[in-house]
N, C-alpha and C positions, 0 to 999 in steps of 0.2 A: 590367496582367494581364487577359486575357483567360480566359473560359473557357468549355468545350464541354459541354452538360447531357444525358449520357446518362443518362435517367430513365424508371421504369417507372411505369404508371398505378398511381397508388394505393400503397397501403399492402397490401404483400402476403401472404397468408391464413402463420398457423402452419401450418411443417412436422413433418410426426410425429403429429398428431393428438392429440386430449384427452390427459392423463395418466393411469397405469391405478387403477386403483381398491386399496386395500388388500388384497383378498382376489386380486387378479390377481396384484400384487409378490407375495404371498406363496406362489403357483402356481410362482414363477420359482426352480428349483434353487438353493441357494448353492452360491459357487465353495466348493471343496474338501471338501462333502460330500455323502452318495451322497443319491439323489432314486428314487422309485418304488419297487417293492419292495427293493430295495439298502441302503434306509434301516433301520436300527437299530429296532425295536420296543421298546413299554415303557418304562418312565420311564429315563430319562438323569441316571445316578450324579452327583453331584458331589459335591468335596470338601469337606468343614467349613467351611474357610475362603473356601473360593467359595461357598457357600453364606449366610454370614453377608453377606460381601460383598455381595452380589444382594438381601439383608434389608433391610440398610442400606439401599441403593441403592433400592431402590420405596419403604423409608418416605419417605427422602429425596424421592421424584419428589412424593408426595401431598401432604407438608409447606406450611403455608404459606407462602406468598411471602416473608414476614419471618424466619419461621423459617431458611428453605432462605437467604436471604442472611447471614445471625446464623451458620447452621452450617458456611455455606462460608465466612468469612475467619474463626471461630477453626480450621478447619483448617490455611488457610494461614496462618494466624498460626505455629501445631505446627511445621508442613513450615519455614519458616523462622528458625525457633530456633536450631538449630546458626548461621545465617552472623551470627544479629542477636549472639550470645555470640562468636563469632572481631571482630564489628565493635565491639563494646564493650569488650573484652580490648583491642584495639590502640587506640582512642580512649585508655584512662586507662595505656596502660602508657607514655606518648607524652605526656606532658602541655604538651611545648613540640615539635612536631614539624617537620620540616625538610619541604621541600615536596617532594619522591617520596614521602614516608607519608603528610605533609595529601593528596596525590594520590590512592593511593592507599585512603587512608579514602571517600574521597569516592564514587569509582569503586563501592566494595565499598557504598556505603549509597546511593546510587543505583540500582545492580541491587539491589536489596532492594526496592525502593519500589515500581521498576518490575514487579518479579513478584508484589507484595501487590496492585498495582492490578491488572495484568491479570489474574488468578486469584480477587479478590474482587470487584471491585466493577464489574469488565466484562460488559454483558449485548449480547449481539447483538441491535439493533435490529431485527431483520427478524421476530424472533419475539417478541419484547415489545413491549406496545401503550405508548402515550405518554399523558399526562396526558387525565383523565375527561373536564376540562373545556378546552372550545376558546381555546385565545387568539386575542383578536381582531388580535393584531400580528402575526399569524403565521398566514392563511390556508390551510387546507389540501387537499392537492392531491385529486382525486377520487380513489374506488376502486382504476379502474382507469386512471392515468394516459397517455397518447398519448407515445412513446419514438421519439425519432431517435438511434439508435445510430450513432457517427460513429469512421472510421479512416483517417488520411493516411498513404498510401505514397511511397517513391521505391526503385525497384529493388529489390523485393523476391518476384522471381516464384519463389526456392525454397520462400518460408514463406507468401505471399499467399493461397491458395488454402485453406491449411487455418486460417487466421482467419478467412476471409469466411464460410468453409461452417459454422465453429462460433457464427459470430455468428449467422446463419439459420438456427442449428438451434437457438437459444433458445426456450423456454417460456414467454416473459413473452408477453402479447397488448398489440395496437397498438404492435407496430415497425417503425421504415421504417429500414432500413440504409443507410447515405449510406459512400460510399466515392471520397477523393481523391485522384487518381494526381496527385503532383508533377513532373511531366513526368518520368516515368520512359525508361528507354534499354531494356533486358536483356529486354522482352517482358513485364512485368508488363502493358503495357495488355490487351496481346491475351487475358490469361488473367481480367480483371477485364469484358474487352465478354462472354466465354465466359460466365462467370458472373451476368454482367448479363441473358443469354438465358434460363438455366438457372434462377436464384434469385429473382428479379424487381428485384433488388437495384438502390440507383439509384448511376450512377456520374458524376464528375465530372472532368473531364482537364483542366489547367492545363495553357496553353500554354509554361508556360515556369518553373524550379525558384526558387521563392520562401522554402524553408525551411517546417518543421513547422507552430508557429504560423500563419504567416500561409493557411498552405492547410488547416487545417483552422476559422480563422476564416471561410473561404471558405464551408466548408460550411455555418457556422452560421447563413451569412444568409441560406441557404434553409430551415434550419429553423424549424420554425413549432408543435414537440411541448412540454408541460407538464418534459419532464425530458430532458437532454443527457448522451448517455453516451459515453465516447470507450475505446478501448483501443490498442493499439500492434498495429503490421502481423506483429510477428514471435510475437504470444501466442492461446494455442486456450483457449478460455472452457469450461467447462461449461455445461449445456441449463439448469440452475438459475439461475446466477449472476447473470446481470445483475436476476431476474425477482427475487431476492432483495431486490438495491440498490435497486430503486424498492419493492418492500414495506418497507424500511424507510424511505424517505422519505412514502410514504403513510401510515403508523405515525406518525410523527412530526410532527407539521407544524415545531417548531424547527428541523428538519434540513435545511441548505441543500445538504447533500455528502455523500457517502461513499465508502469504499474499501474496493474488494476484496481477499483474502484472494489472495496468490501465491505460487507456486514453480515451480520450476524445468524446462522442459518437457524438455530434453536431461540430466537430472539424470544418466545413466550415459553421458556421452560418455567423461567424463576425470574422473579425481581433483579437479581444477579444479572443474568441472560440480556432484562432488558436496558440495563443501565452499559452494561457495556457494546449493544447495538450503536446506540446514540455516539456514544464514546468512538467508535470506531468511525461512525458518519463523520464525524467534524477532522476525526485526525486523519482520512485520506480527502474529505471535500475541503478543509481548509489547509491544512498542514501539508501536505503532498501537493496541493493547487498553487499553492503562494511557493514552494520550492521548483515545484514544473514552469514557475511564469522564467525563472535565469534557467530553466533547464541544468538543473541540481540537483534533483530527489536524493537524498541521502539514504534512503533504502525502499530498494524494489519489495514490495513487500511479499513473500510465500504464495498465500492462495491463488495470486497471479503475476507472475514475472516473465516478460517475456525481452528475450535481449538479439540482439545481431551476432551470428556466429563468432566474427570474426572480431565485435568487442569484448569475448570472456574467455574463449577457445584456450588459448596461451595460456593462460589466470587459472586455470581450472586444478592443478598440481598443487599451484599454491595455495588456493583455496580447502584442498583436502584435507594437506599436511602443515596446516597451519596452528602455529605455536606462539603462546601466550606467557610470558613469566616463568619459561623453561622448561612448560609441559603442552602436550598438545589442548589444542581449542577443540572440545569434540561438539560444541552446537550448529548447527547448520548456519548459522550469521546471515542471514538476508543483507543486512550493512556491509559485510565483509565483501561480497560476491558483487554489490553495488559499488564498493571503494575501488574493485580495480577497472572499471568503467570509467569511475568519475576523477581516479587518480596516475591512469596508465602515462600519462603524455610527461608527467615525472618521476614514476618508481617504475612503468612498464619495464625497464631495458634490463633493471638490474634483478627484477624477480623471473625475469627470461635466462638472464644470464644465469641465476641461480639453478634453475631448474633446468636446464639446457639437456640434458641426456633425457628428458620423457617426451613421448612422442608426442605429447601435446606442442612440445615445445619444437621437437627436433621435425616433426612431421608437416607441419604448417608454421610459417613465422609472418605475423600479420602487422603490420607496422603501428605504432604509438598514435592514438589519435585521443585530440583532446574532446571526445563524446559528450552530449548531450543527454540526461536524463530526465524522463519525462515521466507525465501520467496521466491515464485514461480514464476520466471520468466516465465514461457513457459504455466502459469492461466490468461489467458485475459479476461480482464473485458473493459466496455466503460460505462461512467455514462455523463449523460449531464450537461454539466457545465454551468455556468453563462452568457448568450450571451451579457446582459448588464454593465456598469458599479455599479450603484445601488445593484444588487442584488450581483455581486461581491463582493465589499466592506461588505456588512452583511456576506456572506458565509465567507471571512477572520478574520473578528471579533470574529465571532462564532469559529473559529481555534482558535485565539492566545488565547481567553478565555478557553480553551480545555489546550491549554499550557499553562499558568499561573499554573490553579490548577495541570495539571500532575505532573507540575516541583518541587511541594510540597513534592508529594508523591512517584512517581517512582526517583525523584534525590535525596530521602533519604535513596536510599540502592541502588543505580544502580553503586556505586563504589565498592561493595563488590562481582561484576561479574567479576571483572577483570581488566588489564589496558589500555585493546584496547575496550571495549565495555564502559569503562567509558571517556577515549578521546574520541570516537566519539560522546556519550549521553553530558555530560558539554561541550564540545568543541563548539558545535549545539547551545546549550544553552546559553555561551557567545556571540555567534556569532548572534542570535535573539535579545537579552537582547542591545547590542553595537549599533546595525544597524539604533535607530533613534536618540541616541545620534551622531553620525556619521553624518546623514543626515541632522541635524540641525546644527553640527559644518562646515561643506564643502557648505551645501546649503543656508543658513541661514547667519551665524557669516559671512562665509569667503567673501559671497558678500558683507557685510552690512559694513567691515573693508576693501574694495576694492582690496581683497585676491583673484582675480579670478581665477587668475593660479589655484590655490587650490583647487577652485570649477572644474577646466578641470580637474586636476587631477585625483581627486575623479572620475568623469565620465568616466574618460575613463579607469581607473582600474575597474568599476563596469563592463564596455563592453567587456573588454580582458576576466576576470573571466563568461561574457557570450559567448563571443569565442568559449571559451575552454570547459564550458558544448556542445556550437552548434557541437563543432568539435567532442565532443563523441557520439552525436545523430548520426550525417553523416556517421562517423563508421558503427555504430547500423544499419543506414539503408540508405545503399548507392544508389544517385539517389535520396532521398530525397529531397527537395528543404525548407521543412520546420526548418531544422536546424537554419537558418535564424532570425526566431521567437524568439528564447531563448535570446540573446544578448536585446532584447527587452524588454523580460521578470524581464532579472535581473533589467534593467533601472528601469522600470517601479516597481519591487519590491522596490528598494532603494529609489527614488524618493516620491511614493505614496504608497506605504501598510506599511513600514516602521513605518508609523507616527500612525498606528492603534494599534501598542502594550500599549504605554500613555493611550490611549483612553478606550481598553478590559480591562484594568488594571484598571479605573475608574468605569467601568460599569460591573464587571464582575458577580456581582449578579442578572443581571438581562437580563434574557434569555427566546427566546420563539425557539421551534421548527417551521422550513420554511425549505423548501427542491425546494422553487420555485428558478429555473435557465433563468428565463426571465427578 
C-alpha cells in the first residue's frame, strides 16, 4: 500500500472564534419566546408545584457532593419500586421455575440494575474532577492536550462534507484533522482536496481499498498528538463534543477511553429511522452509563471514540491484522479496539510480544496499565442510520459478527475487572446468546403445540421491558412524544433481529465493509 500525503502546514487555528461569554448567551433570544419589548414584564407566575419543584431543585444544586449522591439513588431506589415488587412477586410465586420465567426474571432484574446504575451512580466525567491525589501509574495528560482527530472514508461524497466541516467546527484547541480516502470511486476525493483548500484539513488518499482498520491505522502512523479521536464518515458531531472527551480524559488520568453520547441524524426519515433514534438513546444513556459507573464500557462506540495515545498505540497492529477462526476479521470492531484498553494489564505483553517488529510496537513501548473506560454523556454525536429495512438487517449482522468474535476475546479477562463490570459484560452476553432461543421456543414451538397464551406472554413481557426503557427516555426528555418508539423497538428486536445471531454465527468469516444507511 502506497500512499499520497495531501497535508496542510500545521495544526490549523479554531474556526468560530473564542466562545461567548455568559452574559452574551444570555443576550441571545430563546427559541419560542418573545425577546425586546415583546417580552412579558414583571415577575413570571408559576405554579405551586413548579415552584416547589425549582425549591427542591437549587437546594439539590448547593447540597453537598455526598449528599446530592445519597439523594439521588434513594430517589431512584422510589422510582423503581413498583418493577423491584412485580420482580420479587414472580421470583417467590415461581419457586421452581421453567426457563422462559428463569428468563424472563433475569431480563426484568437486569433492566433494574442497569437503570439504578445509570441514574445513581453515573457521573459524566467531563464535569467531575478525578481523585486529589496523582497516581503515579497513571501519568496525566496536560491541560490542554494536542488531538488528531482521525476519519476513514470510502465513497461517501453524500455525507462526507458535512462530517469533515462539523469535525472543524470543533471548540476543543490543538486539532489536526487527518482524513482517509480509501481509494474511493463516486467523487469523494475531489470534494475532501476542496475541503483540504478551504479548512486546512490534512488529507490522505490510499492507492488502493484496504478496508476500515487498516486505513485508518494508516493514519495513525502519522500521528504524533497526546489523544486519538476517530468518528465514522457518515456522523455530524457537535462544536462541544469531542472538546468534552478529551476534558474528561484530562480530568482523569485512569481514563484510557471514552465514548460519546449518539443518535440519530436522519431520525424523521421513516418510522424505521425513528425507532431506532430512541433505541440508540437508552443503549448509550443507560447501557454505556451503568458500564462508565465501574469504568468498563465494553465498546467505545464509532461515531465518537476518543482514547489516550499511549492506551491503544502498541494495540493498533493487532487491531488491523486481526484474525477470527483462521481468517482475518475485516470489520472495524469498536469492541475489539475497546478490549485492548480494557484488557491490556493481562494480554498487553504477549500481543506486544507478538507484534514486536512494527514500529507501533518497536517505535514506542508504553507500559500495561489497567485503564478505565468511560463515557460522555454531554459529547453528542448523530450518525445516519438505516432508513430501510435491507440495509438494516446487514448493518445488524455486521454487529453481532463484531460480538461473536469480541466475546472470544474481551470475555477471556473481562472477569478479572471485577464483579460489577463482569455482571454487566456476561450478563449482556447471556442475554444476546438466549434471545433466539427464546424467540423460537414462544414464537415458533408454543404456536406450533397451540401454546398461545405463551406466545402473549412472551409479547407482552418484551413490551413492558420496552415500557420501562420508553419511561426512562420521557424522563430524559420531557415533552418528548418519541419515547413511544422504544416498546416497538424491543418487539421488533425479539421478533426479527433476534434470528440474526444463528445466521452472523454461520457467516461470520465473511464480511465486506458498507456504511450505506439507505
Amino acid at each position: 500500500m502506497t500512499l499520497t500525503d495531501e497535508t496542510s502546514a500545521g495544526r490549523p487555528p479554531l474556526p468560530g472564534g473564542p466562545p461567548r461569554t455568559p452574559a452574551a448567551r444570555r443576550a441571545v433570544p430563546r427559541p419560542g419566546r418573545p425577546s425586546g419589548s415583546g417580552r412579558p414584564s414583571g415577575p413570571v407566575r408559576l405554579r405551586p408545584a413548579r415552584r416547589t419543584v425549582r425549591a427542591l431543585a437549587r437546594r439539590f444544586a448547593v447540597a453537598a457532593p455526598g449528599v446530592r449522591r445519597g439523594l439521588r439513588r434513594l430517589v431512584v431506589l422510589l422510582c423503581l419500586t413498583p418493577l423491584t415488587v412485580v420482580l420479587a412477586h414472580q421470583a417467590l410465586r415461581t419457586p421452581s421455575p421453567d426457563s422462559a420465567t428463569a428468563y424472563g426474571v433475569v431480563v426484568l432484574a437486569g433492566t433494574i440494575a442497569l437503570l439504578y446504575l445509570a441514574y445513581s451512580r453515573y457521573e459524566d466525567p467531563s464535569t467531575t474532577r478525578g481523585p486529589h491525589e496523582p497516581d503515579p501509574g497513571f501519568p496525566p495528560l496536560p491541560a490542554r492536550p494536542r488531538v488528531d482527530f482521525l476519519v476513514a472514508v470510502k465513497d461517501e461524497a453524500g455525507a462526507i462534507e458535512a462530517c469533515v466541516r462539523s469535525m472543524a467546527g470543533s471548540d476543543c484547541p490543538g486539532v489536526r484533522i487527518v482524513v482517509v480516502d480509501d481509494f474511493s470511486t463516486d467523487g469523494t476525493r475531489d470534494i475532501l482536496m476542496r475541503l483540504r483548500d478551504e479548512l486546512g484539513i490534512t488529507v490522505l488518499l490510499l492507492d488502493r481499498n484496504v478496508g476500515k482498520k487498516h486505513a485508518l491505522v494508516a493514519a495513525c502512523a502519522r500521528a504524533d498528538a497526546e489523544v486519538l479521536a476517530f468518528t465514522d464518515s457518515d456522523c455530524v458531531l457537535a462544536p462541544d463534543a469531542l472538546r468534552r472527551c478529551v476534558d474528561a480524559l484530562a480530568r482523569h488520568a485512569r481514563l484510557g477511553a471514552v465514548s460519546g453520547h449518539c443518535r440519530a441524524l436522519n431520525a424523521d426519515a421513516s418510522l424505521l429511522t425513528r425507532i431506532q433514534d430512541t433505541w440508540y438513546e437508552g443503549q448509550f444513556r443507560v447501557a454505556k452509563a451503568a458500564e462508565s459507573s465501574f469504568g468498563s464500557v465494553s465498546c467505545v462506540s464509532g461515531p465518537l471514540a476518543v482514547f489516550r495515545r499511549e492506551a491503544i498505540y502498541n494495540y493498533l497492529p493487532a487491531w488491523s491484522h486481526d484474525r477470527f477462526l483462521g481468517a482475518p476479521f475485516r470489520f472495524a470492531t469498536d469492541r475489539q479496539l475497546t478490549g485492548y484498553v480494557l484488557g491490556q494489564a493481562w494480554i498487553g505483553r504477549s500481543l506486544k510480544e507478538r507484534y514486536r517488529s512494527s514500529p507501533f510496537v518497536s517505535g514506542e513501548d508504553h507500559p500495561e496499565r489497567r485503564w478505565r473506560v468511560g463515557y460522555v454523556r454531554s459529547a453528542h454525536v448523530r450518525t445516519n442510520v438505516p432508513v430501510r429495512l435491507v440495509p438494516l438487517m446487514r448493518q445488524q449482522v455486521r454487529w453481532k459478527k463484531s460480538f461473536i468474535r469480541n466475546l472470544f476475546f474481551t470475555g477471556s479477562f473481562m472477569w478479572r475487572r471485577g464483579p460489577g463490570p463482569a455482571a454487566l459484560f456476561y450478563g449482556h452476553v447471556l442475554w444476546v446468546l438466549a434471545a433466539p432461543l427464546m424467540a423460537l421456543r414462544h414464537l415458533v414451538w408454543a404456536p406450533a403445540h397451540g401454546a398461545y397464551f405463551l406466545t402473549l406472554l412472551y409479547v407482552c413481557g418484551v413490551l413492558l421491558k420496552g415500557c420501562v426503557w420508553g419511561l426512562a427516555y420521557r424522563i430524559d426528555h420531557p415533552g418528548d412524544t418519541r419515547w413511544r418508539y422504544r416498546p416497538v423497538m424491543s418487539l421488533f428486536s425479539s421478533v426479527v433481529l433476534a434470528w440474526l445471531l444463528p445466521y452472523s454465527l454461520l457467516t461470520v468469516k465473511r464480511g465486506v465493509w458498507s456504511r450505506s444507511a439507505t
